[in-house]
Backbone as numpy.savetxt, mean C-alpha at the origin, in Angstrom:
# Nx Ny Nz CAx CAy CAz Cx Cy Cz
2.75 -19.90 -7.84 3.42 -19.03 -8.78 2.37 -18.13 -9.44
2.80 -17.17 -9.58 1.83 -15.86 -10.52 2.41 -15.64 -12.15
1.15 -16.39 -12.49 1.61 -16.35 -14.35 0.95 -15.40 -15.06
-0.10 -14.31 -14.35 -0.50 -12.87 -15.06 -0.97 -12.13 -13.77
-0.58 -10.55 -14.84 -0.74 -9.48 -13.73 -1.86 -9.43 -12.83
-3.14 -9.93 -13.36 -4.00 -10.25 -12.56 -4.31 -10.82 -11.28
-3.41 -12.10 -11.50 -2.72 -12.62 -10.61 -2.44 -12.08 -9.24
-1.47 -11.42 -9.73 -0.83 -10.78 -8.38 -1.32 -9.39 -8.35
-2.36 -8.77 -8.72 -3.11 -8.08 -8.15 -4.08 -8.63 -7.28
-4.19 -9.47 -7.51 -5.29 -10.53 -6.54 -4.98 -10.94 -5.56
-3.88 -11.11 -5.60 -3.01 -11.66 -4.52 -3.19 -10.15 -3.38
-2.43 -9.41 -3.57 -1.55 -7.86 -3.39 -3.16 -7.60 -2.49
-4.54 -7.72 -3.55 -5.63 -7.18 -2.35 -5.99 -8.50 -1.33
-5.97 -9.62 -1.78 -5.97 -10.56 -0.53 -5.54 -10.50 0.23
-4.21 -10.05 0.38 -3.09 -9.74 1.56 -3.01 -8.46 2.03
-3.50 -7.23 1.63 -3.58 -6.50 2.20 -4.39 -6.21 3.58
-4.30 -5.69 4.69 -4.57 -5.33 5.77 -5.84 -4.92 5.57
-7.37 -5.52 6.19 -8.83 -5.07 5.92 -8.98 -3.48 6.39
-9.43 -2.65 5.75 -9.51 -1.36 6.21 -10.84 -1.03 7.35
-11.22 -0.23 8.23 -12.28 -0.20 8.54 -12.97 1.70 7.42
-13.74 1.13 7.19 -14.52 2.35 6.00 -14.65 3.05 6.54
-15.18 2.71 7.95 -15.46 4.06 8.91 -14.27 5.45 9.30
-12.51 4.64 9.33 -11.87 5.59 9.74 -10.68 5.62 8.34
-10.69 4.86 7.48 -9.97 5.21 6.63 -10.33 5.10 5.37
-10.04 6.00 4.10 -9.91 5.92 2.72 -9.32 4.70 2.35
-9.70 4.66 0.91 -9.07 3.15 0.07 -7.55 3.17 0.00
-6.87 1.91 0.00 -5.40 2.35 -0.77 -4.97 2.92 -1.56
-3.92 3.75 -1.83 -3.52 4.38 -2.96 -1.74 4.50 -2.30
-1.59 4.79 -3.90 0.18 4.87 -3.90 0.30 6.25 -3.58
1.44 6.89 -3.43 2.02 7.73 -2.90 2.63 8.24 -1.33
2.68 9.43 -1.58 3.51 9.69 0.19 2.59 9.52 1.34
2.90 9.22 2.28 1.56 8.59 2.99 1.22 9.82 3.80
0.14 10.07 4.14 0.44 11.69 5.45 0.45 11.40 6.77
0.48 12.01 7.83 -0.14 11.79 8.99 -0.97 10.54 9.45
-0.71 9.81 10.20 -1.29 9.21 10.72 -1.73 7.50 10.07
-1.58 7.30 8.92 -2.19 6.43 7.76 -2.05 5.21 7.69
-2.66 4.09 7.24 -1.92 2.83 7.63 -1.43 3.01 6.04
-0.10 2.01 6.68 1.04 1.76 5.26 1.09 0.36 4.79
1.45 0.06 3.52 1.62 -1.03 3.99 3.18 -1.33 2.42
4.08 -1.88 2.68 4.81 -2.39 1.44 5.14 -3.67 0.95
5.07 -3.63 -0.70 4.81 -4.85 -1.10 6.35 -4.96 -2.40
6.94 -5.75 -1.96 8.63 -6.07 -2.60 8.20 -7.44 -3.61
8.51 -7.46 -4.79 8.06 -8.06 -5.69 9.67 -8.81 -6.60
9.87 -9.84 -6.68 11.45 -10.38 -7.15 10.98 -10.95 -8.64
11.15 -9.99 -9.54 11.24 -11.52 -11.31 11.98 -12.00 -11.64
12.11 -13.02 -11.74 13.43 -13.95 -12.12 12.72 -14.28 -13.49
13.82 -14.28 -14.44 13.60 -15.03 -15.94 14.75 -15.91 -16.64
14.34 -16.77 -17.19 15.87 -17.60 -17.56 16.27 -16.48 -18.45
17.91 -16.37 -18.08 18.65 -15.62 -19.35 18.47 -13.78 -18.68
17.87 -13.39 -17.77 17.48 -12.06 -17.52 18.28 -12.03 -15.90
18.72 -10.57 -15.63 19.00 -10.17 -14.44 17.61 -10.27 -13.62
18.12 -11.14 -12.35 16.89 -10.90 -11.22 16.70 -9.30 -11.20
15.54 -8.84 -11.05 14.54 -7.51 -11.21 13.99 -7.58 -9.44
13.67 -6.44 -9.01 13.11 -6.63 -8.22 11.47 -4.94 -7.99
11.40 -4.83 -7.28 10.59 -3.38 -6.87 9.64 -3.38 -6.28
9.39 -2.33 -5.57 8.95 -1.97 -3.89 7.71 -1.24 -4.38
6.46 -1.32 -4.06 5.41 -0.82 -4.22 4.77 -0.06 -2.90
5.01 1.15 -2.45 4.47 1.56 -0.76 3.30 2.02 -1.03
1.68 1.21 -0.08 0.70 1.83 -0.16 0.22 2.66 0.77
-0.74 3.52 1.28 -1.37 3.82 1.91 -2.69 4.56 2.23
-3.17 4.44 3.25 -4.49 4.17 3.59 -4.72 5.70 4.24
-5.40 6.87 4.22 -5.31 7.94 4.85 -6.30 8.11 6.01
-6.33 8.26 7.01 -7.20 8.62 7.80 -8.64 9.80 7.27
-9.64 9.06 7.74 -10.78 9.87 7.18 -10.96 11.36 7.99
-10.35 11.22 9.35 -10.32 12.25 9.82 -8.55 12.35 10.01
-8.78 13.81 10.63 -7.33 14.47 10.53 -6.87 13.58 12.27
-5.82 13.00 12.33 -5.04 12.48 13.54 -4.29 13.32 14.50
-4.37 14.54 14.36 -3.12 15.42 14.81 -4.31 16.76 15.39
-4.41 17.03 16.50 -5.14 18.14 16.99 -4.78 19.13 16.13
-5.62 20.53 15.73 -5.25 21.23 15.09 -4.11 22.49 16.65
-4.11 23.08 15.89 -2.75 24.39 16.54 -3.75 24.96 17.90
-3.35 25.10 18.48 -3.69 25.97 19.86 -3.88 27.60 19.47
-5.26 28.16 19.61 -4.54 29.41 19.18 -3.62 29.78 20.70
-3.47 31.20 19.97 -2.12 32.10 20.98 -3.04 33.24 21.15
C-alpha cells in the first residue's frame, strides 16, 4: 500500500520502462510526438465514506533524434 506521495512517485519511477540516454530524453507529461516511448499510469483512491477517484497520468519519452525522414525536395 502507498501511504505518501512519495511513495508512489517511487514506485511510478521504479516501474517505468529504463530509457537508453543515448536515443531518448527524460519523461515528461504531455502530447507525445513522433516516434516516443509512452508509457500510462491509472491510479484508483478509495477512502472510507468517499467516492472511488480514479486518474490517468500519460508519459512520454521523445526521441533525441527526429524518427521520420525529413520531406523529399521536389
Amino acid at each position: 500500500m502507498i501511504v505518501h506521495a512519495s511513495d508512489l512517485l517511487a514506485w511510478i519511477e521504479a516501474n517505468l520502462p529504463a530509457l537508453d540516454a543515448d536515443r531518448y530524453h527524460p519523461w515528461t507529461s504531455g502530447p507525445a510526438p513522433p516516434g516516443a516511448l509512452t508509457a500510462r499510469i491509472e491510479v484508483t483512491m478509495t477512502s472510507p465514506g468517499r467516492e472511488v477517484r480514479r486518474v490517468c497520468v500519460r508519459l512520454s519519452a521523445e526521441p533525441l533524434e527526429p524518427t521520420t525522414p525529413p520531406p523529399r525536395p521536389t
